[in-house]
C-alpha positions as CSV (number, residue, x, y, z in Angstrom):
1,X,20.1,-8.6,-11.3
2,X,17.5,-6.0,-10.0
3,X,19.4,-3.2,-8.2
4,X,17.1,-2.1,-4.5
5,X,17.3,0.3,-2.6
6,X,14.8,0.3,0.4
7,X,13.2,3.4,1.9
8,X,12.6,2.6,5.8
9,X,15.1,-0.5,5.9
10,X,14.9,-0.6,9.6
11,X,10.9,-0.6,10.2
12,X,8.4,-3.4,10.3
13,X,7.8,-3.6,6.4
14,X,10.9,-2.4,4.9
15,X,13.2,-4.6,7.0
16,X,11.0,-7.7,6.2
17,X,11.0,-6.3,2.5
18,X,15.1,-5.5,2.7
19,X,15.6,-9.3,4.2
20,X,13.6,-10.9,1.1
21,X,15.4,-8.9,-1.7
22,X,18.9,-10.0,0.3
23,X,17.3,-13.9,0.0
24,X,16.3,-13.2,-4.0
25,X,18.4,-14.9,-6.7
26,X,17.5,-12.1,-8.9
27,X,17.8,-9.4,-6.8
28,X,20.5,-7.1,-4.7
29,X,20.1,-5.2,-1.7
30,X,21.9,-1.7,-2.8
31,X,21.5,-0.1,0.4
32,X,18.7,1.5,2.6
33,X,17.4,4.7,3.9
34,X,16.1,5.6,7.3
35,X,16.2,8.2,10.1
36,X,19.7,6.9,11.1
37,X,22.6,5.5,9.4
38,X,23.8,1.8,10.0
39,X,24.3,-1.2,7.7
40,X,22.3,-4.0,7.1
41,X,22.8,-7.4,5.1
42,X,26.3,-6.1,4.4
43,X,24.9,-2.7,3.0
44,X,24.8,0.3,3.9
45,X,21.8,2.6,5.6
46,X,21.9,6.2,5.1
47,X,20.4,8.9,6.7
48,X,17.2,10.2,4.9
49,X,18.9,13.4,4.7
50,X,21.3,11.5,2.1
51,X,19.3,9.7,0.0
52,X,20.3,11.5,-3.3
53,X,23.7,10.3,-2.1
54,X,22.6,6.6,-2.2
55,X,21.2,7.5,-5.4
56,X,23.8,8.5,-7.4
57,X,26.8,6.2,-5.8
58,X,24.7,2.7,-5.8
59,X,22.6,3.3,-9.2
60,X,19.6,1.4,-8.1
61,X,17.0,0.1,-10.4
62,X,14.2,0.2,-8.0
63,X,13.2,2.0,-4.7
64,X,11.0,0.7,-2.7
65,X,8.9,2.9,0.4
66,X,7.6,1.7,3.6
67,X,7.7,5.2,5.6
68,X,5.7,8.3,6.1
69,X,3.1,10.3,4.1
70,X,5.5,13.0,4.2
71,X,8.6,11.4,4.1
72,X,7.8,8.9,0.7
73,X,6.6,12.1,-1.2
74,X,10.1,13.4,-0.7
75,X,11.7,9.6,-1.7
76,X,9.4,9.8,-5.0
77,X,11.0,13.0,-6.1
78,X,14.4,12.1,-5.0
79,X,13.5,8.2,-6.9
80,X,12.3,10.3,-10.1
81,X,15.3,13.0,-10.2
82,X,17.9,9.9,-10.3
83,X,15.7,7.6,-12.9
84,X,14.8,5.2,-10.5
85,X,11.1,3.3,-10.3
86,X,9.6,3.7,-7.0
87,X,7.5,0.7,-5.3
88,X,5.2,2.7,-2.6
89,X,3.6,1.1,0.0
90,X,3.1,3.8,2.8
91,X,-0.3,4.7,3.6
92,X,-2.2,7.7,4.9
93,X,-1.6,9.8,1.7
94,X,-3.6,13.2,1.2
95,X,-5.2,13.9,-2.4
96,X,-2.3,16.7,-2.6
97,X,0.3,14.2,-1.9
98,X,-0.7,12.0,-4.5
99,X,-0.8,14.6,-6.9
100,X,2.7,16.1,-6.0
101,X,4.0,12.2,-6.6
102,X,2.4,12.1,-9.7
103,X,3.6,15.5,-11.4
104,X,7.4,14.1,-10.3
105,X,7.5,11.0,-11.9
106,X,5.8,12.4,-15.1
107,X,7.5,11.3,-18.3
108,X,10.3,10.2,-16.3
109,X,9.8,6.7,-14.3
110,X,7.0,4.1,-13.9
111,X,6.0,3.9,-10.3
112,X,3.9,1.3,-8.7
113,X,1.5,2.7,-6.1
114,X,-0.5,0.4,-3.5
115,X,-1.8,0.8,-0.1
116,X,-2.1,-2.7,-0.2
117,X,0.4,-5.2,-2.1
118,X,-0.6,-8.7,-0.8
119,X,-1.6,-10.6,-4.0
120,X,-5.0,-12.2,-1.8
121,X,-5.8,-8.6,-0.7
122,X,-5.6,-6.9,-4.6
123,X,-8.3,-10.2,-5.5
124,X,-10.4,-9.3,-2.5
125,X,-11.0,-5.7,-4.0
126,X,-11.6,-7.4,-7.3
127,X,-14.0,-9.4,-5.8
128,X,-15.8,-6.7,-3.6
129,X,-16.1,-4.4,-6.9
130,X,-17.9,-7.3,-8.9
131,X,-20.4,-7.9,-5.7
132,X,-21.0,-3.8,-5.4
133,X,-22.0,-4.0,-8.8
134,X,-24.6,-6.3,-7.7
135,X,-25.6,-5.8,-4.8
136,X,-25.6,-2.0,-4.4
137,X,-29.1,-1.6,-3.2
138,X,-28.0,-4.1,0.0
139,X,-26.6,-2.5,3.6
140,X,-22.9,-1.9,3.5
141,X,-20.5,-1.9,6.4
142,X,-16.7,-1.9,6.2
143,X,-14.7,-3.4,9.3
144,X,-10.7,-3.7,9.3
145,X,-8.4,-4.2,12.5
146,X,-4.9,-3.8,12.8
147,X,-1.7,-4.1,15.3
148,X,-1.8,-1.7,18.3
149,X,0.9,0.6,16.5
150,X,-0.7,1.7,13.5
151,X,-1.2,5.6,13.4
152,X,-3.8,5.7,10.2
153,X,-7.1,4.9,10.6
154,X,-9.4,3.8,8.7
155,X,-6.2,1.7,7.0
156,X,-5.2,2.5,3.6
157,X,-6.8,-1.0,2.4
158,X,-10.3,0.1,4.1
159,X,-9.9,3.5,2.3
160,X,-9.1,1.8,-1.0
161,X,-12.3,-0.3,-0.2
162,X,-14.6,2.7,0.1
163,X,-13.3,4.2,-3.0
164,X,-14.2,0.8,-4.7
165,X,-17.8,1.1,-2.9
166,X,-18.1,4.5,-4.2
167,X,-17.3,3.9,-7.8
168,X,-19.7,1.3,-7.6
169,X,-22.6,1.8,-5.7
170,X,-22.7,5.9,-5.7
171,X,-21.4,8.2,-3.0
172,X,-22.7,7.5,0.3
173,X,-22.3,8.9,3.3
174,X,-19.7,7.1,5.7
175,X,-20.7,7.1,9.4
176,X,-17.4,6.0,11.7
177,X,-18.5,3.5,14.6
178,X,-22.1,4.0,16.0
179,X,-23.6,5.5,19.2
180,X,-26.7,6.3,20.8
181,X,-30.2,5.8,19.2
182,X,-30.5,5.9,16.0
183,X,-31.9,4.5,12.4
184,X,-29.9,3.2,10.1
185,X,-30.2,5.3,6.5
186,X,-28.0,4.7,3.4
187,X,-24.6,5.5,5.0
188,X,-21.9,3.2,4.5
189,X,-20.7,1.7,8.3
190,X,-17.1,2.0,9.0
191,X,-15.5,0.0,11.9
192,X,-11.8,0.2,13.2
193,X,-10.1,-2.1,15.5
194,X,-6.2,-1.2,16.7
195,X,-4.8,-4.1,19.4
196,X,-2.2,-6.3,19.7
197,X,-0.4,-7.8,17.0
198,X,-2.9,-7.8,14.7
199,X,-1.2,-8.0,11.4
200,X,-4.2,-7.0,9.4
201,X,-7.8,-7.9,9.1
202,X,-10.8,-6.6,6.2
203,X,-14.2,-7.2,5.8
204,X,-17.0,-5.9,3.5
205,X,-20.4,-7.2,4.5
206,X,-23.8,-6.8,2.2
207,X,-27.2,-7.3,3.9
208,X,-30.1,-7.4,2.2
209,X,-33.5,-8.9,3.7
210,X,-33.0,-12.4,5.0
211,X,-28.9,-13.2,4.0
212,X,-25.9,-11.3,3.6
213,X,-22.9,-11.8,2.2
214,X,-19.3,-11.3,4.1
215,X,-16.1,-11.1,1.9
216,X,-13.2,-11.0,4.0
217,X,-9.8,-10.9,4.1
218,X,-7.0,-11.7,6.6
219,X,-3.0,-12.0,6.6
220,X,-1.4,-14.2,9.2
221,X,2.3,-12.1,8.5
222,X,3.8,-9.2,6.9
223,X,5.7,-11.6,4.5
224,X,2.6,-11.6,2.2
225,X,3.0,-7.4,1.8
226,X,6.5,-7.9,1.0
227,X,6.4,-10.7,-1.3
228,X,3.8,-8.8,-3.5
229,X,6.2,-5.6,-3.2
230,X,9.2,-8.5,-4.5
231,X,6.5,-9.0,-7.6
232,X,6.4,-5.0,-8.5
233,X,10.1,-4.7,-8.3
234,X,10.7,-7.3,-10.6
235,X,7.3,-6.3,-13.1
236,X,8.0,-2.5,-13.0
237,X,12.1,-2.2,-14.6
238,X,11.6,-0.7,-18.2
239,X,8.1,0.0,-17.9
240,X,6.6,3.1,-19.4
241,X,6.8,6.5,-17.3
242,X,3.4,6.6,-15.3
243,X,1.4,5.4,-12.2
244,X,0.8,1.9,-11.9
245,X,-1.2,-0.7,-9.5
246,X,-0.8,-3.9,-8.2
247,X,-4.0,-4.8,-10.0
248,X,-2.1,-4.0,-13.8
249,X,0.9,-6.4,-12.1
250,X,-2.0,-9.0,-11.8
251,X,-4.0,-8.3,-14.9
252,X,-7.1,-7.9,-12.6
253,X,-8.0,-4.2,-14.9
């Protein structure tokens, strides 16, 4: 039995993930974390203030984060001091932040790191690294759209896409929506929708003279984020101290 504890237990994605690991035969809910204290599925929510608390009385095997740049940095450490694998999912991560995660779980837990964990999402990079590799003398423009409530934009997927485009296809400049007259050079477009209940839309299109190709992706509920968090937590117990993807969980390295 997989020991949770869940970062964020009252949000969107980390009450959806808490309700799934409650529902698992394999797993149990230890407890969450969140701005307030309260109980959920029978267990109980402390305040973020108290997470080495939960951590030392509950012993979890895995912590999971759906929360704040900020906030999940301080989880990680907290995670890594107790021995316990973190599954992050928050977004909007700095270059420093990522670093400071990494230098606390070195040599001490394995930690899977996505901005994205929907299985059909971590193929759709796949797939738009193999056509880069192809097609990188087409016209690139990235397009995502999300719920009205999302504070980071371009999304962490979209940002994970333009690293992918980068690797690929060179640097390019990245021009953000378009206005006024002008020619388009070798920049990459980048277009960002926010309304509604949008759960979460991505597209990558290549033109080239006479056809273009659209790869797309687009997830009807949050379940299929928290169903591929459900496959880290049960892939990353026992694993070797380091920084891990979804795309090592799904062999697609």
């Amino acid at each position: 039995m997989i020991k949770v504890v869940v970062c964020g237990a009252m949000g969107r994605m980390g009450g959806t993930v808490a309700r799934l690991i409650h529902e698992a035969h394999d797993m149990e809910f230890a407890g969450g974390v969140d701005l307030k204290e309260g109980n959920l599925h029978g267990a109980p929510v402390f305040a973020t203030a108290r997470i080495d608390t939960l951590l030392s009385s509950m012993k979890p095997d895995v912590l999971v984060d759906f929360t704040a740049p900020t906030a999940a940095v301080e989880n990680v450490k907290a995670a890594a001091r107790h021995g316990v694998a973190p599954v992050v999912g928050t977004t909007g991560f700095s270059a420093a932040q990522k670093e400071e995660m990494k230098r606390a779980i070195d040599g001490k837990v394995a930690m899977v790191l996505s901005s994205n964990f929907s299985v059909g999402v971590n193929i759709f990079w796949f797939l738009v690294r193999e056509a880069a590799r192809k097609l990188g003398d087409y016209d690139i423009e990235v397009m995502e759209a999300h719920h009205r409530n999302k504070k980071d934009a371009p999304s962490g997927t979209a940002k994970t896409i333009l690293e992918i485009l980068d690797a690929e296809v060179g640097s390019r400049p990245k021009l953000y929506g378009r206005e006024g007259m002008m020619e388009r050079g070798k920049e990459i477009g980048v277009h960002v929708i926010r309304g509604g209940d949008i759960v979460g839309e991505h597209s990558v299109l290549f033109t080239g003279n006479f056809e273009s190709i659209e790869l797309s992706h687009r997830a009807y509920d949050r379940s299929v984020f928290a169903m591929g968090a459900l496959r880290a937590i049960r892939w990353v117990p026992g694993r070797k101290p380091g920084l891990y993807a979804m795309a090592d969980i799904l062999n697609l390295k």
